[in-house]
N, C-alpha and C positions, 0 to 999 in steps of 0.2 A: 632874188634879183641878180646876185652877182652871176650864179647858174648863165643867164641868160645871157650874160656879157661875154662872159668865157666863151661861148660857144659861137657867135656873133663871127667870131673870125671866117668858121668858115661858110657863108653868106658874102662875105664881103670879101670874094678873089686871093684866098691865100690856096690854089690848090696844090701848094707845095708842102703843104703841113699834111698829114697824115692819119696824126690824134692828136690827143689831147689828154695829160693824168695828171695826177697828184696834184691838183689844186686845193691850195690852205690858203687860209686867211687868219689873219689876227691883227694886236692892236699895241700899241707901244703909248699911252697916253691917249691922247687925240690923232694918233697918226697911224692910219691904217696901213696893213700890209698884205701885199697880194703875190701869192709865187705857187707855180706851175710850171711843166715838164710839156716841151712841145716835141710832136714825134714826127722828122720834117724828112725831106724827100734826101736819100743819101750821096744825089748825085750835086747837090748845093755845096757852093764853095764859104766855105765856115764865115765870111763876109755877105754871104749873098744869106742865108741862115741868120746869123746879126741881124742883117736888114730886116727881116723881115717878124723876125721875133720882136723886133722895138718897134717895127710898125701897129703890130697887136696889142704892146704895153701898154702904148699910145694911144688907144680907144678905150682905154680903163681912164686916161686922164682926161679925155678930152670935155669941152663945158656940160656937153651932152648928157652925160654920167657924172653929174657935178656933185654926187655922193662919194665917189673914188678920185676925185680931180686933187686929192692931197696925197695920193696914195704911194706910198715907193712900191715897186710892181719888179718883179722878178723873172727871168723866163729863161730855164735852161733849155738849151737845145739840144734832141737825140737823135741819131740816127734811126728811122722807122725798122722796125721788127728786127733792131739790135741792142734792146732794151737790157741792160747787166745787172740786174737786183744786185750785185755787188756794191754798186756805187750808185745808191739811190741820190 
């Protein structure tokens, strides 16, 4: 289920995102955690990037997905096909 959230974004007008990796999930108690690596267009100004990575966390809470609607949600942002295994 959560597969199908994740990927939800791009449907829904983000074609500034490019991909999508390292999505983990786990749990601290009762409180889920959700974090993943978005690969976004490198001509985005790190504000505009912001924007729209919390637009996406945003659809992990919203009532709709009311199984993640507690969730603290995480979302690094990378520059597409500048990926550095250095600093996963």
């Amino acid at each position: 289920m959560i597969a199908k959230e994740f990927y939800k974004w791009h449907k829904n007008g983000f074609p500034e995102v490019r991909g999508a990796h390292e999505l983990k999930t786990r749990s601290a108690g009762d409180k889920p955690f959700i974090q993943f690596h978005l690969e976004m267009d490198g001509n985005l100004s790190l504000l505009e990037a912001h924007n729209i990575s919390d637009q996406i966390a945003a659809e992990f809470l919203c009532p709709a997905s009311s199984c993640f609607a507690t969730a603290v949600v995480v979302a690094k942002q990378l520059e597409a096909g500048h990926i550095n295994e250095a600093f996963p």
